[in-house]
C-alpha positions in Angstrom: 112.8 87.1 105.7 114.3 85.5 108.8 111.6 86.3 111.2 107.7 86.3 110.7 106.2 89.5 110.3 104.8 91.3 113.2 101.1 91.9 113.9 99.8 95.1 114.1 96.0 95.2 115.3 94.1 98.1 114.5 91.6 99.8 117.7 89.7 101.8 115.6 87.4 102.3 118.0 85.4 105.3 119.0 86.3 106.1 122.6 88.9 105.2 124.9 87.1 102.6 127.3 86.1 100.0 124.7 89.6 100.6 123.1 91.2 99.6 126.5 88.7 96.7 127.1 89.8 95.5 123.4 93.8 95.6 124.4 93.1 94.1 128.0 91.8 90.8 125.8 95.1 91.0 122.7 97.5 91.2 126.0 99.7 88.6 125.4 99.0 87.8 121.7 99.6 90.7 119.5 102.5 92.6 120.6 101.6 95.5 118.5 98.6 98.0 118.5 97.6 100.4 116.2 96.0 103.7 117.4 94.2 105.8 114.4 92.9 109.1 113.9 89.6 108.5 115.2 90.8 107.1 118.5 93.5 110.0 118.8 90.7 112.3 118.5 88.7 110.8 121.6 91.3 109.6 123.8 94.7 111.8 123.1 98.1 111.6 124.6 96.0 109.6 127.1 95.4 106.5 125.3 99.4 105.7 123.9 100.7 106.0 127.6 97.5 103.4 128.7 98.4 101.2 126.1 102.7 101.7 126.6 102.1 100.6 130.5 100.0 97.4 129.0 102.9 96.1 127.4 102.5 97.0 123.9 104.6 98.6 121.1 102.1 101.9 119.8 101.8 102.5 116.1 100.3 105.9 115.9 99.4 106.4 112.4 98.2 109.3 111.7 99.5 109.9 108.2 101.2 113.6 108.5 101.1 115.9 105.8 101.3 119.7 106.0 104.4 122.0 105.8 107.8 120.5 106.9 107.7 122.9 109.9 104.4 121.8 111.4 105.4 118.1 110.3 108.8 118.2 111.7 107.0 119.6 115.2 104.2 117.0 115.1 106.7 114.4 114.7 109.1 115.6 118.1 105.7 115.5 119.8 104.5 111.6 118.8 108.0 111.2 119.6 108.1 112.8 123.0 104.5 110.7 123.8 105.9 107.6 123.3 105.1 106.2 119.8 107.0 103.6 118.6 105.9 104.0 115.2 104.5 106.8 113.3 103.5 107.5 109.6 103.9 110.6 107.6 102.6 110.6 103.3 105.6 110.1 101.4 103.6 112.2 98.9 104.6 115.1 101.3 108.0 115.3 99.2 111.7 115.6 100.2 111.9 118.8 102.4 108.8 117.8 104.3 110.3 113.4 104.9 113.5 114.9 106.0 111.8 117.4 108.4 110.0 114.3 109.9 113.3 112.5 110.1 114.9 115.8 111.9 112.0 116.0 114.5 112.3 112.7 115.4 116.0 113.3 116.0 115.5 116.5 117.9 113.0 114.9 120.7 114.8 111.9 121.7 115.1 111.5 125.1 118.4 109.8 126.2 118.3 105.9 126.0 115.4 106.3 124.1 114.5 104.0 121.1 113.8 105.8 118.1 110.6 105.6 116.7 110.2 104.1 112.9 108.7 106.3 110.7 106.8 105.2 107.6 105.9 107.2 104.5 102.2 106.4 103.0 102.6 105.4 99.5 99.1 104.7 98.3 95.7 103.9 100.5 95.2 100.5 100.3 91.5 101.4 99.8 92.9 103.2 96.4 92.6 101.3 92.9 93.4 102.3 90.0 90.4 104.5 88.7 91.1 106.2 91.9 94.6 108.3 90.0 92.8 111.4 89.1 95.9 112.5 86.6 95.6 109.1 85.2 92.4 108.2 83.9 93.7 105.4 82.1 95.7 103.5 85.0 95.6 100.2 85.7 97.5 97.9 88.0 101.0 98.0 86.6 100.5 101.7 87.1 100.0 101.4 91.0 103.1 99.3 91.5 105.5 101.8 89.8 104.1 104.5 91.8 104.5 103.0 94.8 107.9 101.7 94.5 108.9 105.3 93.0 107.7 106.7 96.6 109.3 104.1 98.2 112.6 104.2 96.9 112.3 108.3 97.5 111.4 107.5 101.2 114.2 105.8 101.3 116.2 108.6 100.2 114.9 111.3 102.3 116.1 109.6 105.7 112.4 107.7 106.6 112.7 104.0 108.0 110.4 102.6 105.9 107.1 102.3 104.3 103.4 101.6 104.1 102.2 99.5 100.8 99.9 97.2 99.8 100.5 93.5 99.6 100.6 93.5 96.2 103.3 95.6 95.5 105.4 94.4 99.1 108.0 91.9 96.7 109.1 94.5 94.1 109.3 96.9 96.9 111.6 94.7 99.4 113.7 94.6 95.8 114.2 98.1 95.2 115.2 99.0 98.8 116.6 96.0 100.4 116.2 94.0 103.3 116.7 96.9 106.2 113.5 98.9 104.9 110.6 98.4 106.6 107.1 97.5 105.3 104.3 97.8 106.7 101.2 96.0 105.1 97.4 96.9 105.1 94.7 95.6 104.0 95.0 92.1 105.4 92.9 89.6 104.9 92.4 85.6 105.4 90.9 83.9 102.1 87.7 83.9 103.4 87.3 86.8 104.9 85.3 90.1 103.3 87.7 92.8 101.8 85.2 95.9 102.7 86.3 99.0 101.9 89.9 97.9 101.0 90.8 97.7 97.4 94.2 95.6 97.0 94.1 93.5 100.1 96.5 90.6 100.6 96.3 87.1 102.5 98.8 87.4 105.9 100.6 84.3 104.5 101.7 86.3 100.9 102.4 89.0 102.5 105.1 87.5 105.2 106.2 85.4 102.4 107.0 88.5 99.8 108.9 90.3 102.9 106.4 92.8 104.8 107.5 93.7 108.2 104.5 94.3 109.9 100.8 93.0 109.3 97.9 95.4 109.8 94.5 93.3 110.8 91.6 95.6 112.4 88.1 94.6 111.5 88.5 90.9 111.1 89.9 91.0 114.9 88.2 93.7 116.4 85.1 93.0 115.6 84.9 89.3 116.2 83.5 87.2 119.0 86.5 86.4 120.3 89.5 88.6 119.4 92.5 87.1 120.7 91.5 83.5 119.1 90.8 85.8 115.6 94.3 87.4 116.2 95.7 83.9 116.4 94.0 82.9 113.2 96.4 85.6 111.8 99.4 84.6 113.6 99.0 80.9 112.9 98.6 82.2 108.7 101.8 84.1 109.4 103.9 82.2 110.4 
């Protein structure tokens, strides 16, 4: 990697004032914010265009899966809103990622960047007793699912993916240095896992070649989020 991965800070936050208060005090360290189901929910359309005019770059992951129609419509509309990043579950299949792809395509305004979109491998809060048609899985298991999907992402025109830090190296060497990554789950040494099951320090991860580093509960919840957010960026980098 050339450049240090980019942090993503997750506002997975109820409602749409404490969300704002939360950006007001990242403005100026994290360049990217995350906006979640739960926050979509309370907020809408509302919150990406508060958070756009704040100066940040909106990841609005909210992990499509449904027919390739509805997808392909959901996707023109994230686009037309103004997300810079978007995620749809790779598990979704070829007909429904190149729908996405298509949607994206069809909404662009003119001079418009597109925005990246990212299949969902595997929840990082999935191990491996978690594979229902695999009672017997265990780690090595994981990884070659999740490269599989990733290298099919790859084929059916989406910019990238959404993986664990444990499986980011093989990954970044089935697809190449172009494909994004975006990495969950991210944790300092110290610091609790929760309810995440393969979780990854911020330094591994930007050294095996993620793209972007998720952080929510470790920031948000801290005294002092911007000087938490640093923490990561100062392990980045």
């Amino acid at each position: 990697m050339s450049t240090s991965p980019a942090l993503v800070v997750a506002l997975d936050l109820p409602e749409k004032g404490p969300a704002l208060a939360l950006a007001t005090r990242l403005q100026g360290v994290a360049p990217w914010v995350k906006v979640g189901l739960e926050l979509y929910l309370s907020a809408g359309q509302e919150i990406l265009s508060c958070l756009k005019d704040m100066g940040f770059k909106v990841f609005l992951d909210l992990k499509f899966m449904d027919i390739p129609n509805t997808v392909q419509a959901a996707v023109a509309q994230s686009t037309r809103m103004g997300a810079d990043m978007l995620t749809v579950h790779a598990l979704g299949g070829r007909t429904m990622c190149e729908a996405a792809a298509a949607g994206r395509d069809q909404a662009l305004a003119s001079g418009q960047t597109p925005p990246c979109i990212l299949g969902v491998t595997l929840l990082t809060s999935l191990g491996p007793g978690d594979l229902a048609w695999n009672a017997q899985a265990c780690g090595d298991d994981i990884r070659d699912l999740t490269v599989h999907l990733a290298r099919s992402a790859q084929n059916w025109k989406l910019d990238g993916v959404v993986c664990s830090g444990r499986e980011v190296r093989d990954i970044r060497q089935a697809c190449g240095a172009s494909f994004r990554l975006l990495t969950p789950g991210i944790r300092l040494p110290d610091a609790d896992s929760e309810d995440q099951s393969r979780v990854c320090t911020p330094a591994q991860a930007a050294r095996d070649g993620s793209d972007y580093l998720v952080v929510g509960r470790p920031i948000t919840r801290s005294a002092d989020p911007a000087q938490a957010a640093r923490k990561y960026l100062e392990a980045i980098t």
